[in-house]
C-alpha positions as CSV (number, residue, x, y, z in Angstrom):
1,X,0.0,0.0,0.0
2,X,1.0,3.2,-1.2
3,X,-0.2,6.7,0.0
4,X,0.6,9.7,-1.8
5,X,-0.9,13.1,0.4
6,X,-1.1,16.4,-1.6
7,X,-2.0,19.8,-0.6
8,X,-3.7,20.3,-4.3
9,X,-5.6,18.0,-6.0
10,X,-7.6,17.5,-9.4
11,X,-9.5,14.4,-9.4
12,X,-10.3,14.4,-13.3
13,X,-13.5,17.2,-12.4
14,X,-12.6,19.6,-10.3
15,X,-9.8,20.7,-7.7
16,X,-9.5,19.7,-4.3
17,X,-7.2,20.3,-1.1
18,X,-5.1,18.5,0.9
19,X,-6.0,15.3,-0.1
20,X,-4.2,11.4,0.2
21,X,-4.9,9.1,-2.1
22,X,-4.6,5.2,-1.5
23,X,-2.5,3.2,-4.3
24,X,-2.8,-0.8,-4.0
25,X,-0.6,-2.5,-6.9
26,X,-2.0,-1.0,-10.4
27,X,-5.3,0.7,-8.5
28,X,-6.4,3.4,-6.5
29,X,-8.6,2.1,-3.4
30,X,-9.3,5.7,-2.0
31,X,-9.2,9.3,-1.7
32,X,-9.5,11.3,1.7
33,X,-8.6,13.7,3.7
34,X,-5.3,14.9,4.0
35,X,-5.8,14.4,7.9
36,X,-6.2,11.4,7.2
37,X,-3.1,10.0,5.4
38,X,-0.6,7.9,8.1
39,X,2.6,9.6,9.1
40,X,4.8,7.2,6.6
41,X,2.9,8.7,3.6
42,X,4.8,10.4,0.8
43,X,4.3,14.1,1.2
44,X,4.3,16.2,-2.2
45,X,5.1,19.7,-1.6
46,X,2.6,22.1,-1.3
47,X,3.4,23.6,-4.9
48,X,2.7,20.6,-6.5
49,X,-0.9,19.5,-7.7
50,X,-1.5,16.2,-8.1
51,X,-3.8,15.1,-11.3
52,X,-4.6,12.0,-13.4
53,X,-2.2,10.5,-15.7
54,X,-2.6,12.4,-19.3
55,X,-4.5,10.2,-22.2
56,X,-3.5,11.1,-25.7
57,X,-5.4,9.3,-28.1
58,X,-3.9,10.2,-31.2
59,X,-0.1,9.3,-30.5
60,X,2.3,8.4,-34.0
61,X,5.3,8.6,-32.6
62,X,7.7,9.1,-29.7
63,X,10.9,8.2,-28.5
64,X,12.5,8.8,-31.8
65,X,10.5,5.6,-33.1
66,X,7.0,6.1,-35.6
67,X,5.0,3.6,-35.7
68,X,4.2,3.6,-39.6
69,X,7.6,2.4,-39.8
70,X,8.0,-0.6,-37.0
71,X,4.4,-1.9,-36.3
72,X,5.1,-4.4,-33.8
73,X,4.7,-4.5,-29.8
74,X,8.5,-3.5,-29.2
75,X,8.4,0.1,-31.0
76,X,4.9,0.5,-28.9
77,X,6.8,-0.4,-25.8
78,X,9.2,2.7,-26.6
79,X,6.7,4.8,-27.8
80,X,4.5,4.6,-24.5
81,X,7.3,4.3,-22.7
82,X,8.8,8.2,-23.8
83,X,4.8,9.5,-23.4
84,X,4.6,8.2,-20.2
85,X,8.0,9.8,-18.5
86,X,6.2,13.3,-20.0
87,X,2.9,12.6,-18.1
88,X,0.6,10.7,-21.0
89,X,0.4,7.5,-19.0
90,X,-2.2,6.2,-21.6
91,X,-1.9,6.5,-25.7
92,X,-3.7,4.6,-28.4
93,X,-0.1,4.4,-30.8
94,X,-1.9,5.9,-34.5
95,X,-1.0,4.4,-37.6
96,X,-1.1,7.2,-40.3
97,X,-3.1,5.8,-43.6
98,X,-0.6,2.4,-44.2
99,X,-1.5,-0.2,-46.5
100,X,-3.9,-2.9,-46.1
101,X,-1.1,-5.2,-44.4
102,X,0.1,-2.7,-42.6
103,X,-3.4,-1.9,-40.9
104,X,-3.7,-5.4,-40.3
105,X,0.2,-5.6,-39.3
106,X,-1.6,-2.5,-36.6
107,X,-4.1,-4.4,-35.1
108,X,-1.9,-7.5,-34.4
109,X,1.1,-5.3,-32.9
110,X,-1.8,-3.7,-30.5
111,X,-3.0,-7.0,-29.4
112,X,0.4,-8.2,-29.0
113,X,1.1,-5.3,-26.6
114,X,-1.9,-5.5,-24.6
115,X,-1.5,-9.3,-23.9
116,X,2.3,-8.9,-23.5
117,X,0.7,-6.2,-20.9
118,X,3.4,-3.4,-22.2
119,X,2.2,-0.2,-20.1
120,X,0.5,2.4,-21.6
121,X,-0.9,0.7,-24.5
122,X,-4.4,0.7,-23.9
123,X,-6.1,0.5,-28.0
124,X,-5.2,1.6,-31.4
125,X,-6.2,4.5,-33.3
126,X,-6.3,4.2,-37.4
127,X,-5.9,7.8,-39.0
128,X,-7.1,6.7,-42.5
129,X,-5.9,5.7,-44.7
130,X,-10.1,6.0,-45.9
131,X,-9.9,9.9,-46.0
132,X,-9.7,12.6,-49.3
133,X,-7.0,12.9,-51.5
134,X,-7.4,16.6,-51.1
135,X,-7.2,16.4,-47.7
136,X,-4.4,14.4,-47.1
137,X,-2.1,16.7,-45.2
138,X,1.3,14.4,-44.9
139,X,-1.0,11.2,-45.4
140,X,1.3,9.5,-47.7
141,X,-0.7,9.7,-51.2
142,X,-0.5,5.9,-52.5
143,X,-2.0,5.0,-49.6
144,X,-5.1,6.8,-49.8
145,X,-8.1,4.6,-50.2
146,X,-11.9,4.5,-50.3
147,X,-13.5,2.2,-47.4
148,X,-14.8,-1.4,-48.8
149,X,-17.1,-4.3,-47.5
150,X,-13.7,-6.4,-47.0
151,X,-12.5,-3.4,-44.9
152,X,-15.2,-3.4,-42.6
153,X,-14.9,-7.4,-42.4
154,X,-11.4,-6.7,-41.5
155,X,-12.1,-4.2,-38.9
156,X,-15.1,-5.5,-37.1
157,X,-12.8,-8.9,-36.3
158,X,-12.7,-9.1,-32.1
159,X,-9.9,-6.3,-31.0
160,X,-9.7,-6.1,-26.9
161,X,-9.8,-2.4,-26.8
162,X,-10.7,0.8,-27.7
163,X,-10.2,1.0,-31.8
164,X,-10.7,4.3,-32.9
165,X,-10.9,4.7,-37.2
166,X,-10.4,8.0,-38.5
167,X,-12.3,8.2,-41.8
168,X,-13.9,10.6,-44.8
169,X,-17.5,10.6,-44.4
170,X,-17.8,11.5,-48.2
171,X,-15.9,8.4,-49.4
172,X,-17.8,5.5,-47.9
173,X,-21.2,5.1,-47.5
174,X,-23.8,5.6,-44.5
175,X,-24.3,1.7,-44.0
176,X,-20.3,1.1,-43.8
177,X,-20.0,3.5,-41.0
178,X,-22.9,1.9,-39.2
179,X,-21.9,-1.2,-39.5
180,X,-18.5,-0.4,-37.6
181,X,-20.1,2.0,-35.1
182,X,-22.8,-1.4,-34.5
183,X,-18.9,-3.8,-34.3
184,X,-18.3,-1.5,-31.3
185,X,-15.4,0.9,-33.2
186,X,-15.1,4.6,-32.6
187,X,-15.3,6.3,-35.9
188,X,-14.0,9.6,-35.6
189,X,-14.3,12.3,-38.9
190,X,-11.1,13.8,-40.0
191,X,-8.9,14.7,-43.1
192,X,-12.1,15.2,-45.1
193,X,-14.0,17.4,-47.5
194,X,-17.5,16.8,-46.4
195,X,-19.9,19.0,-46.5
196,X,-22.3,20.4,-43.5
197,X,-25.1,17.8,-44.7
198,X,-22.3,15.0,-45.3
199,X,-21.1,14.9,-42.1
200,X,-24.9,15.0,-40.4
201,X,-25.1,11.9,-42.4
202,X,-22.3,10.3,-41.0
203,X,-23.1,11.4,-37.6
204,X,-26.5,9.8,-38.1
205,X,-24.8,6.4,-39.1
206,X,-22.6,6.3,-36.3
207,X,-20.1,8.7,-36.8
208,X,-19.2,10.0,-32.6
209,X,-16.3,12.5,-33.3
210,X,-13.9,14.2,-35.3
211,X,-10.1,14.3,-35.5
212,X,-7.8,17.0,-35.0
213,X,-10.6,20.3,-35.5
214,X,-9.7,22.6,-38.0
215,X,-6.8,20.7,-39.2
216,X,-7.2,18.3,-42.9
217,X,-11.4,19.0,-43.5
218,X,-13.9,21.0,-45.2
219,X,-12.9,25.0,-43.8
220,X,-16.3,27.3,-42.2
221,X,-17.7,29.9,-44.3
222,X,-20.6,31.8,-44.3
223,X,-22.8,29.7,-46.8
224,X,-21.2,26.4,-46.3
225,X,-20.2,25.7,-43.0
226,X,-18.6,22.5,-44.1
227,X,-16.9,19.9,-41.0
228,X,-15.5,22.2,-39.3
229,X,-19.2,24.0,-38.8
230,X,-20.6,20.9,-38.5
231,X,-18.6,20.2,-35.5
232,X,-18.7,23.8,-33.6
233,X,-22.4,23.1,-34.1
234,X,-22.7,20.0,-32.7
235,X,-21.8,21.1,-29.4
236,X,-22.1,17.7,-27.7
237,X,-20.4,15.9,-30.0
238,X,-16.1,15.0,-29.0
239,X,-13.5,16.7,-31.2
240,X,-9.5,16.7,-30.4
241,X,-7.6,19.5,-31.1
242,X,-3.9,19.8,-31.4
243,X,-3.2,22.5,-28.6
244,X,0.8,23.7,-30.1
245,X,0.1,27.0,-30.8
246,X,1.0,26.1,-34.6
247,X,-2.0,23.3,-36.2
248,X,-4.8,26.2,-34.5
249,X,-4.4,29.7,-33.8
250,X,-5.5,30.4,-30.0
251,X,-7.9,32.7,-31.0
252,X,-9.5,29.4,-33.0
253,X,-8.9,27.4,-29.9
254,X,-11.0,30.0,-27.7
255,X,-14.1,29.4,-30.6
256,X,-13.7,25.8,-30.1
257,X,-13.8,25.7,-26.0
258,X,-16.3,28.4,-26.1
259,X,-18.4,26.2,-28.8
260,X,-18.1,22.6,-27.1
261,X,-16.7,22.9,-23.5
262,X,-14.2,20.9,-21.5
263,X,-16.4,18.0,-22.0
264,X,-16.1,17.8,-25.5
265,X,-13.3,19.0,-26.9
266,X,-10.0,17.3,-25.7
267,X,-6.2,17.4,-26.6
268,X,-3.8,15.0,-28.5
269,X,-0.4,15.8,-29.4
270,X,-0.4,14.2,-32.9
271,X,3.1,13.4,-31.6
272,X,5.7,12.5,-34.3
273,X,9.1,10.5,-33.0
274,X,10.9,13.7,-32.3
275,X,8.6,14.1,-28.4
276,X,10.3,12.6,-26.2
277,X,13.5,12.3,-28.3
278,X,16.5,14.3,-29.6
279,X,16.3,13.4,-32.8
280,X,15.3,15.9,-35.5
281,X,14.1,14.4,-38.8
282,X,12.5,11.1,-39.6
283,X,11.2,9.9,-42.9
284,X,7.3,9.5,-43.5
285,X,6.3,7.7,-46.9
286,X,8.9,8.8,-48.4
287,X,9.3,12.2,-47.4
288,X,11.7,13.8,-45.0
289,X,10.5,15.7,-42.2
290,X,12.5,18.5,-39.8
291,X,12.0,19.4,-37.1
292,X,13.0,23.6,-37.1
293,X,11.9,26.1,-34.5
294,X,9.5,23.4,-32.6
295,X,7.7,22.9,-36.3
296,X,7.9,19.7,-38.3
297,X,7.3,19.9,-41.8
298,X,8.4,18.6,-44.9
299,X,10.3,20.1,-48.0
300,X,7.5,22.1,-49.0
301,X,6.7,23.3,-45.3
302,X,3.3,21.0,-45.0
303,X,2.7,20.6,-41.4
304,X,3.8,17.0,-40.6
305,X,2.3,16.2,-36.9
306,X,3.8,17.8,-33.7
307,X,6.6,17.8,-31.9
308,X,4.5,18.1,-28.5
309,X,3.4,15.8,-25.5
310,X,0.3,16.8,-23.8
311,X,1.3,18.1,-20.9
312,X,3.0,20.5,-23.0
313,X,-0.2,21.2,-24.8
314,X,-2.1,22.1,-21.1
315,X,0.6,24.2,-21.0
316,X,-0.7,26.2,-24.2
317,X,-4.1,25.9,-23.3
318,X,-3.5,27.4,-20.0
319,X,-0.7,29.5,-20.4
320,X,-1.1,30.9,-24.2
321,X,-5.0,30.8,-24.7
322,X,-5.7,31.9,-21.2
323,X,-8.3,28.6,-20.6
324,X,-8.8,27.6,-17.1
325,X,-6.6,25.0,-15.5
326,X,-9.4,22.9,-14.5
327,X,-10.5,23.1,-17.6
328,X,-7.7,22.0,-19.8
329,X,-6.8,18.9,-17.5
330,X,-10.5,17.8,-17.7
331,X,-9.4,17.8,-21.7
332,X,-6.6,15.9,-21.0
333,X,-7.5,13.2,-18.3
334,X,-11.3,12.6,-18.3
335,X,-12.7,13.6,-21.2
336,X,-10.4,11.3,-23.4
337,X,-11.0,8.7,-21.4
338,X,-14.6,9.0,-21.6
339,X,-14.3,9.7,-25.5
340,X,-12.3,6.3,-25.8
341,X,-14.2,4.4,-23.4
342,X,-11.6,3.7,-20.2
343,X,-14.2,3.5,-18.0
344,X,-11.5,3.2,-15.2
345,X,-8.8,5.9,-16.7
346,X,-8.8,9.7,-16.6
347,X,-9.8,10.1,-12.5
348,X,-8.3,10.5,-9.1
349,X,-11.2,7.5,-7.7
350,X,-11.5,4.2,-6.1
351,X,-11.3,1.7,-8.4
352,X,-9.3,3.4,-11.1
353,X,-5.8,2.7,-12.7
354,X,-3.3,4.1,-10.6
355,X,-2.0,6.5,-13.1
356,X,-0.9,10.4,-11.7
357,X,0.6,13.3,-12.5
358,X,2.7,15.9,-10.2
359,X,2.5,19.2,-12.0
360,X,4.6,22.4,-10.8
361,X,3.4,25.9,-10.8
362,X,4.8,26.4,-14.4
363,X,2.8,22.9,-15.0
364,X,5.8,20.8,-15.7
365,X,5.7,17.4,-14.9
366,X,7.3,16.7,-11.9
367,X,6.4,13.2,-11.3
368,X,4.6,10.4,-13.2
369,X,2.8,6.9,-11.2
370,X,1.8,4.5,-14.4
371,X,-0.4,1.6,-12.2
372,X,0.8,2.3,-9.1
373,X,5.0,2.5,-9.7
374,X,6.6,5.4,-9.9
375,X,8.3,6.5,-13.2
376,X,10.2,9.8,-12.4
């Protein structure tokens, strides 16, 4: 038994003081008083505030490894493993648009991780490769596909976790979507030209989110409000958003919050192999990508994921866009959990994973628990 006391605390809703929290193996068994905690309990100090492990649910890289280019258990192991020193003690590893094989090559190194129980590895995420041409971004073009009955076979096969597929509405049809929404998959809009009515269709057939907002889909205007509108309108409905200061301007972020709330819109790093790592290029389908001035781009200065971890990103919500802090670790800890349904993730509670955060004044992590064992 482990108890951790802390003289702040945000329990994945709101923020509490002096609390201690209970740790048994990988679990939390309680949260009380501060009074309470035994004299042998580890004291943070008083400047430190104590949160839930980040979830980032749209992780490509880390640890100067990508996925796209070693899909098998050991690269997840390294990827999770350089998340989780930075606070993201859950990821779902994202495999930008691969092949056929290589999707399937995704699903098997997932469940390969999850039964080999590598921590942090909690689902998978596939960013296309079903999205437009013309919205590609750094999606490798040859890869780009429309989505097929023997796709959705493929997909709906028994997976043990969370599979999130990032798709274009425009490209498939209604019945295809429901039929993986109905398998139990989380089918997220993103890198798509749909229109306003499109994607009202696809949320009707099962569509429940959208990936990255503002980034790779259909732009607002005043006569056609295209994905983008569609998802500031739906107010309820999850969107991530890439909080670096460079994907969305902070003036676009502050639309977003005010438009959907902490409890809908929630922050992934879209992290490339350069977080967590000092290396400063890495090759994506082909293409060479640098890393200059915090920015990763290719040779013709397309925007090639981040170089970001999500604590860095509450930092930018906080910080830079002047959100409140309780607000921009709900979007990191409990909404994404809720969005990618870990019922037991994303919360300071009894019963949940033991996964924390110690956060400074300046919000660097200062600390990391991943099931109950310290990291840092």
């Amino acid at each position: 038994m482990t108890v951790i006391r802390a003289a702040r605390l945000f329990d994945g809703q709101s923020l509490h003081e002096d609390c201690a929290v209970w740790l048994e193996d990988a679990r939390i068994v309680a949260v009380r008083p501060g009074t309470e905690a035994p004299t042998n309990a580890e004291r943070l100090p008083a400047s430190l505030l104590l949160a839930p492990g980040f979830i980032d649910l749209q992780v490509n890289g880390g640890g100067g490894v990508l996925f796209n280019d070693q899909i098998d258990a050991r690269a997840l192991g390294r990827i999770a493993a350089a998340h989780a020193h930075a606070g993201s003690t859950a990821i779902l590893p994202t495999l930008i648009s691969g092949t056929r094989p290589q999707l399937q090559a995704a699903l098997q190194a997932a469940d390969d991780a999850m039964a080999q129980q590598v921590p942090g590895i909690v689902g998978l995420h596939l960013e296309g490769p079903f999205i437009a041409g013309t919205r590609r971004g750094i999606h490798p073009a040859d890869a780009v596909t429309s989505l097929t009955d023997a796709d959705v076979e493929m997909l709906c096969r028994p997976f043990p976790a969370p599979l999130l597929v990032t798709l274009a509405p425009e490209t498939t049809t209604p019945a295809r979507i429901h039929r993986l929404a109905q398998a139990g998959i989380i089918v997220f809009a993103g890198h798509t030209e749909a229109t306003y009515e499109q994607v009202l269709a696809g949320l009707e057939a099962g569509i429940s989110g959208f990936t990255h907002l503002y980034n790779a889909m259909s732009a607002f205007t005043s006569r056609a409000p295209g994905t983008v509108g569609a998802a500031l309108d739906r107010a309820t409905v999850p969107a991530g958003i890439i909080a670096d200061g460079l994907h969305v301007h902070l003036a676009s972020l502050r639309i977003a919050f005010a438009a959907k709330g902490p409890d809908a819109l929630f922050l992934v790093s879209d992290a490339m192999p350069t977080a967590g790592s000092d290396c400063t290029g890495f090759s994506l389908g082909g293409e060479r990508i640098h890393l200059h001035e915090g920015r990763l781009v290719n040779d013709a200065g397309t925007l090639a994921g981040a170089h970001l971890t999500l604590a860095e990103a509450v930092r930018v919500v906080v910080r830079d866009a002047g959100l409140p802090l309780e607000a921009a670790l709900r979007m990191a800890t409990a909404t994404p959990a809720r969005v990618a349904r870990l019922a037991d993730r994303g919360r300071i509670g009894a019963g949940h994973v033991a996964d924390l955060v110690a956060l400074d004044t300046g919000l660097a992590v200062t600390a990391v628990w991943q099931s109950g064992m310290r990291l840092r």
